[in-house]
C-alpha positions in Angstrom: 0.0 0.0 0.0 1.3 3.4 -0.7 0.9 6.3 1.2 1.3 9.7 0.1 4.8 10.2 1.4 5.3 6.9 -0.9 4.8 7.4 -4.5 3.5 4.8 -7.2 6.5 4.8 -9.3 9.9 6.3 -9.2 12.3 7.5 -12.3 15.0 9.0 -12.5 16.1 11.4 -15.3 19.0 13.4 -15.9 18.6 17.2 -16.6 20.5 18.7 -19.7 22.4 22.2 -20.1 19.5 23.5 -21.5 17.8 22.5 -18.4 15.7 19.7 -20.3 14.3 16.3 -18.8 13.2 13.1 -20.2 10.0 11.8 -19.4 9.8 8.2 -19.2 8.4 6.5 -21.7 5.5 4.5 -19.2 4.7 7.8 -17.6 4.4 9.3 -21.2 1.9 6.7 -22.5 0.5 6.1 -19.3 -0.8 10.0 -19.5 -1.1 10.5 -23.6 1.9 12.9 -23.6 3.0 13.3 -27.2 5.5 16.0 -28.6 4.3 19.0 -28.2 2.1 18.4 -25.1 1.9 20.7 -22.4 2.5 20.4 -19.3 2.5 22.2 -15.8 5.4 22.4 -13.1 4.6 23.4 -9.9 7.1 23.6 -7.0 6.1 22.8 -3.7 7.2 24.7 -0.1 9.5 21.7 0.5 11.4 22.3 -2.8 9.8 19.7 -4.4 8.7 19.4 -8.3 5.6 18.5 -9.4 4.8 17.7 -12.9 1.1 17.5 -14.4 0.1 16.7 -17.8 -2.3 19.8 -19.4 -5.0 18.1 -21.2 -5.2 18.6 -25.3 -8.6 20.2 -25.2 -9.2 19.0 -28.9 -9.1 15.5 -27.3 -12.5 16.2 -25.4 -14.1 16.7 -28.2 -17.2 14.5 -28.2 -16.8 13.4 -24.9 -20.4 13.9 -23.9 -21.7 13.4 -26.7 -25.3 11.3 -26.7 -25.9 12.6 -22.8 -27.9 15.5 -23.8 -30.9 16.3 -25.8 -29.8 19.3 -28.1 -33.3 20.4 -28.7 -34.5 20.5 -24.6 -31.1 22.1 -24.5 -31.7 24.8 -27.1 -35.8 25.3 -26.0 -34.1 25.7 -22.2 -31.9 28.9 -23.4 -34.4 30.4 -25.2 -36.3 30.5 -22.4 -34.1 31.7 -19.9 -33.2 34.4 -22.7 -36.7 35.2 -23.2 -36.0 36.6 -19.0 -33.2 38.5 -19.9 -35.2 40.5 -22.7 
Protein backbone atom coordinates (compact mmCIF):
# COMPACT_ATOMS: atom_id res chain seq x y z
CA UNK A 1 0.00 0.00 0.00
CA UNK A 2 1.34 3.45 -0.72
CA UNK A 3 0.93 6.32 1.16
CA UNK A 4 1.32 9.71 0.11
CA UNK A 5 4.79 10.22 1.43
CA UNK A 6 5.33 6.94 -0.90
CA UNK A 7 4.76 7.44 -4.54
CA UNK A 8 3.53 4.82 -7.15
CA UNK A 9 6.47 4.80 -9.31
CA UNK A 10 9.88 6.29 -9.18
CA UNK A 11 12.27 7.50 -12.25
CA UNK A 12 15.03 8.97 -12.46
CA UNK A 13 16.08 11.39 -15.32
CA UNK A 14 19.04 13.45 -15.86
CA UNK A 15 18.59 17.24 -16.64
CA UNK A 16 20.47 18.73 -19.72
CA UNK A 17 22.38 22.19 -20.15
CA UNK A 18 19.54 23.55 -21.54
CA UNK A 19 17.76 22.50 -18.42
CA UNK A 20 15.66 19.70 -20.34
CA UNK A 21 14.26 16.27 -18.85
CA UNK A 22 13.20 13.12 -20.15
CA UNK A 23 9.97 11.80 -19.36
CA UNK A 24 9.82 8.21 -19.23
CA UNK A 25 8.41 6.50 -21.66
CA UNK A 26 5.46 4.54 -19.16
CA UNK A 27 4.68 7.82 -17.60
CA UNK A 28 4.42 9.34 -21.24
CA UNK A 29 1.93 6.71 -22.54
CA UNK A 30 0.47 6.11 -19.26
CA UNK A 31 -0.76 9.98 -19.55
CA UNK A 32 -1.05 10.46 -23.62
CA UNK A 33 1.90 12.90 -23.57
CA UNK A 34 3.04 13.35 -27.19
CA UNK A 35 5.50 16.00 -28.64
CA UNK A 36 4.29 19.02 -28.23
CA UNK A 37 2.05 18.39 -25.13
CA UNK A 38 1.85 20.73 -22.41
CA UNK A 39 2.51 20.39 -19.33
CA UNK A 40 2.55 22.15 -15.83
CA UNK A 41 5.36 22.41 -13.07
CA UNK A 42 4.58 23.44 -9.86
CA UNK A 43 7.12 23.63 -7.03
CA UNK A 44 6.14 22.81 -3.70
CA UNK A 45 7.24 24.72 -0.08
CA UNK A 46 9.51 21.74 0.53
CA UNK A 47 11.36 22.29 -2.81
CA UNK A 48 9.82 19.71 -4.37
CA UNK A 49 8.75 19.40 -8.27
CA UNK A 50 5.62 18.50 -9.40
CA UNK A 51 4.79 17.73 -12.91
CA UNK A 52 1.11 17.54 -14.40
CA UNK A 53 0.06 16.67 -17.83
CA UNK A 54 -2.31 19.79 -19.37
CA UNK A 55 -4.95 18.08 -21.24
CA UNK A 56 -5.24 18.62 -25.26
CA UNK A 57 -8.59 20.24 -25.20
CA UNK A 58 -9.16 19.02 -28.90
CA UNK A 59 -9.10 15.54 -27.35
CA UNK A 60 -12.46 16.23 -25.36
CA UNK A 61 -14.15 16.66 -28.21
CA UNK A 62 -17.17 14.49 -28.20
CA UNK A 63 -16.80 13.39 -24.91
CA UNK A 64 -20.38 13.94 -23.88
CA UNK A 65 -21.69 13.38 -26.71
CA UNK A 66 -25.32 11.30 -26.67
CA UNK A 67 -25.90 12.61 -22.76
CA UNK A 68 -27.94 15.47 -23.77
CA UNK A 69 -30.92 16.33 -25.83
CA UNK A 70 -29.84 19.34 -28.11
CA UNK A 71 -33.28 20.39 -28.65
CA UNK A 72 -34.54 20.49 -24.63
CA UNK A 73 -31.14 22.09 -24.47
CA UNK A 74 -31.68 24.81 -27.13
CA UNK A 75 -35.75 25.34 -26.01
CA UNK A 76 -34.11 25.75 -22.17
CA UNK A 77 -31.91 28.87 -23.41
CA UNK A 78 -34.40 30.43 -25.23
CA UNK A 79 -36.26 30.48 -22.41
CA UNK A 80 -34.06 31.68 -19.94
CA UNK A 81 -33.22 34.44 -22.71
CA UNK A 82 -36.67 35.19 -23.22
CA UNK A 83 -36.03 36.64 -18.96
CA UNK A 84 -33.16 38.54 -19.92
CA UNK A 85 -35.15 40.51 -22.73
Amino acid sequence: MTTLLEPKRKRTSKVTRKGQITIPVSFRQKNSLKEGSMVEITETDDNKLIVEPIPDLLSQIGCDKGKYDSAKLRKDLDESRKLWR
